[in-house]
N, C-alpha and C positions, 0 to 999 in steps of 0.2 A: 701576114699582118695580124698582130692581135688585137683586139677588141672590148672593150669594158662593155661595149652593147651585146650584153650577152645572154643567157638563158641555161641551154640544161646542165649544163657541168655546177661546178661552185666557183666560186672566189673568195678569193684571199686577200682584202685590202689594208693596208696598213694604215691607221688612221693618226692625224696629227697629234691626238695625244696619248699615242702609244699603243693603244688599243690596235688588235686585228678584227676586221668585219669578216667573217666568214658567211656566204649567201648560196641561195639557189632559187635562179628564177623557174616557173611555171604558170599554167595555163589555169586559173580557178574557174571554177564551174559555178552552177547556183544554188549549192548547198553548201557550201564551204565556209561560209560563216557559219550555218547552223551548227555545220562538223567541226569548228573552230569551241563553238560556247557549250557542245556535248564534251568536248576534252578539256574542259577547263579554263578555257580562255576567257580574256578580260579586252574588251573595247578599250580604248584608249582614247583616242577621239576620230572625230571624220573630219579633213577638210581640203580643201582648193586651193591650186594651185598654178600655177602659170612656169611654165619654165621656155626658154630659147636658148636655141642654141648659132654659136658662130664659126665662122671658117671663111677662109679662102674659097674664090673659085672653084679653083681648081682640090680643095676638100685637103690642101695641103697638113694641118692639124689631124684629122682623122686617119688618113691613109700616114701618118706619122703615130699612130696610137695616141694622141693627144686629144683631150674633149673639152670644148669651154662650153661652158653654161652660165644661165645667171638665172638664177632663181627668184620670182617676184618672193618680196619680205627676206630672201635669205643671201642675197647678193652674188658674187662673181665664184666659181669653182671650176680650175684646171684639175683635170685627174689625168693623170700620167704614167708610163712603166716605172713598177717601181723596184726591185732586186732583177738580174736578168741570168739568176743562178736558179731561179724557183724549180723545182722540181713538181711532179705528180699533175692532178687531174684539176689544177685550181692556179690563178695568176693573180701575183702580189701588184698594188698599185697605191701609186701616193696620191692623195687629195689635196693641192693648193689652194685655199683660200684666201690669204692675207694679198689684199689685190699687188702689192709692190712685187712678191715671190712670182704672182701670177705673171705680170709684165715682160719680167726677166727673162723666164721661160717661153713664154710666145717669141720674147727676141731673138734666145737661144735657139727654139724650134723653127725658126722663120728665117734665119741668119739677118738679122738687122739687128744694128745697134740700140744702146738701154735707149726706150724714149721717156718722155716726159719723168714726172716726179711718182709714179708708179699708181695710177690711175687709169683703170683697166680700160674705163668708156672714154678714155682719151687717146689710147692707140688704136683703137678699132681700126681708123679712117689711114693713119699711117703706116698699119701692116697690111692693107689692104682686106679688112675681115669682116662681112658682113652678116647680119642671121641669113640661115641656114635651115629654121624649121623653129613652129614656136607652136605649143598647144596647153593646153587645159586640162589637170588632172586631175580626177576627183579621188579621195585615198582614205582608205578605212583601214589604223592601225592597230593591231595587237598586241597582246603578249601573254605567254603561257608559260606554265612550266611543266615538265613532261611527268606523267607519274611514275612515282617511286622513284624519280629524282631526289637530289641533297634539295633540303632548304634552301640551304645556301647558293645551289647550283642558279648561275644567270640563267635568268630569262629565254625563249627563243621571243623572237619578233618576228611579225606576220603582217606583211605591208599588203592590202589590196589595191589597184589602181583601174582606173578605166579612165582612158584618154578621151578628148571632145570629140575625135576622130572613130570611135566607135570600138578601139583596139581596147581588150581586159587583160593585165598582166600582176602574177602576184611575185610575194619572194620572201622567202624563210632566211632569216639572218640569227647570226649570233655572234657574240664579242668576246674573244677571246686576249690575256695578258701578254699570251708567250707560245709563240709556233710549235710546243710541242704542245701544244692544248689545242692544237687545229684537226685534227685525226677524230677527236673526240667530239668535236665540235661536227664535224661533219657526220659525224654518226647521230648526233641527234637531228640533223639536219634530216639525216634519210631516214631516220625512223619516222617521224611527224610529216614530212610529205606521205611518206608510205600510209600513214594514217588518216591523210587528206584526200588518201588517193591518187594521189598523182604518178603515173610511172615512172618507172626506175630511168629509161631512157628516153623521156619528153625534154621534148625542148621548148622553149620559149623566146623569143626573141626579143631584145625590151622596144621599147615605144620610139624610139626615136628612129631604129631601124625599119620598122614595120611604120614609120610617116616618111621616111625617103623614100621606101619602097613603092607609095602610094603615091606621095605626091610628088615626086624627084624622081623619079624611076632614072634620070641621064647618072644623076649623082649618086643613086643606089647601084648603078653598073660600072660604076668609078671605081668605089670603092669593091665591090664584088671582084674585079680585077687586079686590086692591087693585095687583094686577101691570101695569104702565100699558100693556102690549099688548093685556090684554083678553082674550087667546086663547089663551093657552098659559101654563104653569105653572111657577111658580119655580123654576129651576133647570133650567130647559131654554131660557130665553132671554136669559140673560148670561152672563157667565164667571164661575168658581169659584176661591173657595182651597179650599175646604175646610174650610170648616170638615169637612173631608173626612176 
């Protein structure tokens, strides 16, 4: 089973308006900001956040690769498989938001029929889906540009988090037009961690994985078993968006 709760590889998400997110989660330290604003980096702002997440019992969405969330101030988000030809060390994934798209697809993934007029918090009860895990994130964002880069060269973004529950996870992202700018993209990825310090092979696992773990450990061993490596536990052997 793959995973968007993910950490040390990259990912490769395809965003609604056309844009690719290219990411890599890690483990930031307590100097990583300083080493952020030593390389040029710019604050962007701090703030709070709330996210839940829902599911089936039996975690039928998850162990389907499917993630709902809803985000205090930013509303309902399915992220989904999204090409299932992806190749390399990174996996493509679509982001739902428009809550009617959202609906469809829970119906889809759930095998029940379209309900209601496509209003997410009104099938909840009818596909049987309730939370699943809810916390508090505190998040300090960046952005840099690497030197001796183009001008014109995007940005990277550098999202810090530390959940209510004590867990710190960051993640280097950059937005690319067109999959043959993913390669490159990913090479500044690994440059800028490499100068963050982070190892080449750390892994991270994001926040929602490491609160099952915690506080669900029946539903962290659900999914650890339905995870087609067998061995190692979601979000630590594919790549992430994040539901991060």
């Amino acid at each position: 089973m793959a995973t968007p709760m993910s950490s040390c590889i990259l990912n490769e998400r395809r965003m609604a308006q056309g844009l690719i997110e290219v990411e890599r989660k890690f483990v930031p330290g307590p100097g990583t900001e300083e080493r952020l604003q030593e390389l040029g980096g710019t604050l962007e702002h701090r703030v709070i956040f709330q996210d839940s997440y829902y599911d089936t019992p039996e975690l039928s969405l998850m162990q389907a690769d499917h993630w709902l969330r809803q985000r205090e101030g930013s509303g309902w988000e399915l992220k989904c498989p999204g090409a299932a030809d992806v190749s390399g060390p990174h996996t493509e994934y679509v982001e739902l938001t428009a809550e009617p798209a959202v609906v469809a697809r829970l119906c889809e993934v759930l095998g029940a029929e379209i309900l209601g007029a496509g209003h997410v918090a009104a099938v909840l009860g009818p596909l049987g889906l309730q939370e699943v895990a809810s916390f508090v994130t505190k998040r300090s964002a960046w952005k840099l540009v690497l030197s001796g880069a183009d001008e014109e060269e995007p940005s990277l973004r550098v999202d810090l988090d530390t959940a209510d529950f004590g867990y710190a996870v960051g993640e280097v992202e950059a937005l690319v037009h067109e999959e043959a700018e993913v390669p490159a993209a990913l090479e500044k990825i690994h440059s800028l961690s490499s100068m963050l310090g982070v190892p080449a092979q750390e892994s991270a696992p994001s926040k929602l994985i490491v609160y099952l773990q915690r506080f669900r450990p029946q539903d962290y061993q659900r999914l650890l078993k339905a995870n087609s490596s067998g061995d190692k536990p979601p979000g630590t052997t594919d790549p992430d968006s994040s539901l991060g």
